[in-house]
Steps between C-alpha positions, in 0.01 A plus 500: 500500500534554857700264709427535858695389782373432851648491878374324827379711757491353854301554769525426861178493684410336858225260602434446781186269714426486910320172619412457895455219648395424909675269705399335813669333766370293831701640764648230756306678844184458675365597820807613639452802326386777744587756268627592129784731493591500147491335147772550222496332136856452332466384102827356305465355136615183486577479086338595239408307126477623129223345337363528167246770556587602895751475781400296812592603840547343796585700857484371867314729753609508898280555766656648812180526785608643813241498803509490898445134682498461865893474545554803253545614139534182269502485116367206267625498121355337242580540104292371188543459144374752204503529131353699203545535141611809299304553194836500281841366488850624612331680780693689742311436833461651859328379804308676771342416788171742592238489733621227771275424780438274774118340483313332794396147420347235684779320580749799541647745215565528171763723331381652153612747249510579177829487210513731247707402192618738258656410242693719185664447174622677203349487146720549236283609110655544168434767220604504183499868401646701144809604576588595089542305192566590163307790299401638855549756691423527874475743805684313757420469878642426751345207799710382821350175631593326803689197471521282819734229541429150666427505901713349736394364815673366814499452880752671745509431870605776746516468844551711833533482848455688770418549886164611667529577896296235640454183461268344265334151613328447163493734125093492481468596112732654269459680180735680268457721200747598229547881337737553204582876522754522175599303186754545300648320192856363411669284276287191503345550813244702745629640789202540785532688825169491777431377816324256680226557747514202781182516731478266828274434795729323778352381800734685852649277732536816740099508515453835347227233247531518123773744316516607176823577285563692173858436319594662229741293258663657207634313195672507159434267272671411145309309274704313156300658198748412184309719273459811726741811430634805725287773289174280546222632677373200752202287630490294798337359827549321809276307690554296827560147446566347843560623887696308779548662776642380823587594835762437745399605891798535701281511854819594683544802349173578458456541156472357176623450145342523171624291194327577196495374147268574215485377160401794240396397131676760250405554156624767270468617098692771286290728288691723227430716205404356141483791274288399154534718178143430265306666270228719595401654209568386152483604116635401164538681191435161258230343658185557694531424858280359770576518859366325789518693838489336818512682843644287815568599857871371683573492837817653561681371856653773669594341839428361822320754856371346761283636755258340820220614635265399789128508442241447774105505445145427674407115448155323590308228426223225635614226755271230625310457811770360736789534239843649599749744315844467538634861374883513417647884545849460394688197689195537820152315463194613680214229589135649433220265611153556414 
């Protein structure tokens, strides 16, 4: 009589879901507008909720419109409240902010864009497979699997300052974007080394008009993973959860300084190697035998590259009788009236 005896077989498999949402915002001008300069869009997620069947998010996105009045450059902010739902639990969500734009209204503008939401989790399947058992015999083969461990998450704030040489009467808009160049794993933790990308339009007091300034911040970040280990191979991201910055203008000297500080969102996962030994092939010299084959794919992480690109292409489309475009080209806006 044959005795078989069975092992568990895990896999590890992601899911993953995008939602996008638009978001619109009254802006706080009217006619004093002469001209739109520029319109930027910053999304932050404000929390996020397990539910039974999805995870709800909630974000807040910032509108930054810049435009000329008859004493000068002047900037109006407003921000406004959004929120989707990912189509499963335990998701592990991001935020972006696409397609901002200033629109002509009656009564002045309106700032509008649209939030994509990804969000990502991991699936974990069992198998119960023959591994052997008693008047058996088996060809044995060999399966690694990955196993992943739980993912950590938490928020560091880094900060810089610096000087520019002019003086700055007013920081227009600011954006910043993170890049995490290398992982690496040790004992309980993730060790993260990138930079920060901090991008600002400041207004001259020295008359030259509007200025903009690129500053490159690096970082290194540790993030507390308990069950991570040195030989691990590693997952991880960082997103931008908050920007201050301020400036000092010393008008004396003629110059100014630049006091930074941005709050970046870390979270990090170890992935190692979980070798299986089952049967796959198997015969007995007592009994007849019947074997049930089944064929399954498993993704296999083999690390983290990260690359940018920028795409441009040809747009068009049908705009009333009397209708105006506002058309955003980076941080400048062009008005087209019809």
């Amino acid at each position: 009589m044959i005795k078989p005896e069975y092992g568990s077989i895990r896999s590890t498999k992601q899911k993953s879901a995008e939602v996008k949402v638009g978001a619109e915002s009254v802006l706080p001008v009217g006619a004093e507008v002469k001209k739109p300069i520029s319109l930027t869009a910053t999304v932050f997620g404000t929390g996020t909720e397990s539910r039974e069947n999805s995870t709800a998010v909630k974000g807040k996105v910032t509108f930054t419109f810049v435009y000329l009045a008859e004493d000068g450059y002047k900037k109006a902010e407003s921000a406004v409240d959004v929120s989707a739902e990912i189509p499963f639990t335990g998701a592990d969500v991001a935020l972006i902010a696409e397609d901002a734009r200033a629109v002509a209204t009656q009564d002045g503008y309106a700032a509008r864009c649209t939030v994509k939401i990804t969000g990502k989790t991991r699936e974990e399947q069992d198998y119960n497979a023959l591994c052997g058992g008693e008047n058996v015999l088996t060809l044995d083969a060999e399966q690694t699997f990955d196993a992943w461990t739980p993912s950590a998450r938490e928020t560091f704030l880094i900060s810089d300052e610096y000087e520019l040489s002019y003086p700055v009467e007013e920081v227009l808009c600011q954006r910043a974007a993170a890049q995490m160049k290398t992982f690496s794993a040790g004992m309980g933790k993730i060790t993260g080394e990138g930079e920060v990308s901090l991008f600002m339009s400041v207004l001259s007091l020295s008359g030259d008009g509007v200025e903009r300034e690129k500053r490159v911040i690096p970082f290194r970040l540790e993030l507390e993973n308990p069950a991570v280990l040195p030989e691990m191979r590693v997952w991880g991201r960082v997103d931008v959860a908050k920007i201050s910055v301020k400036v000092f203008t010393d008008e004396a000297k003629n110059k100014s300084t630049v006091n930074a500080e941005i709050a970046l969102c870390f979270t990090g996962a170890g992935v190692s190697d979980e070798k299986t030994v089952f049967a796959s092939d198997a015969y007995s010299g007592t009994d007849e035998t019947g074997l049930s084959f089944m064929k399954e794919s498993f993704p296999v992480y083999l690390g983290m590259r990260e690359r940018s690109d920028r795409i441009t292409a040809a747009a068009s489309g049908d705009i009333p009788v009397g209708g105006k475009l506002v058309a955003c080209f980076g941080e400048r806006a062009t008005v087209y009236s019809v």
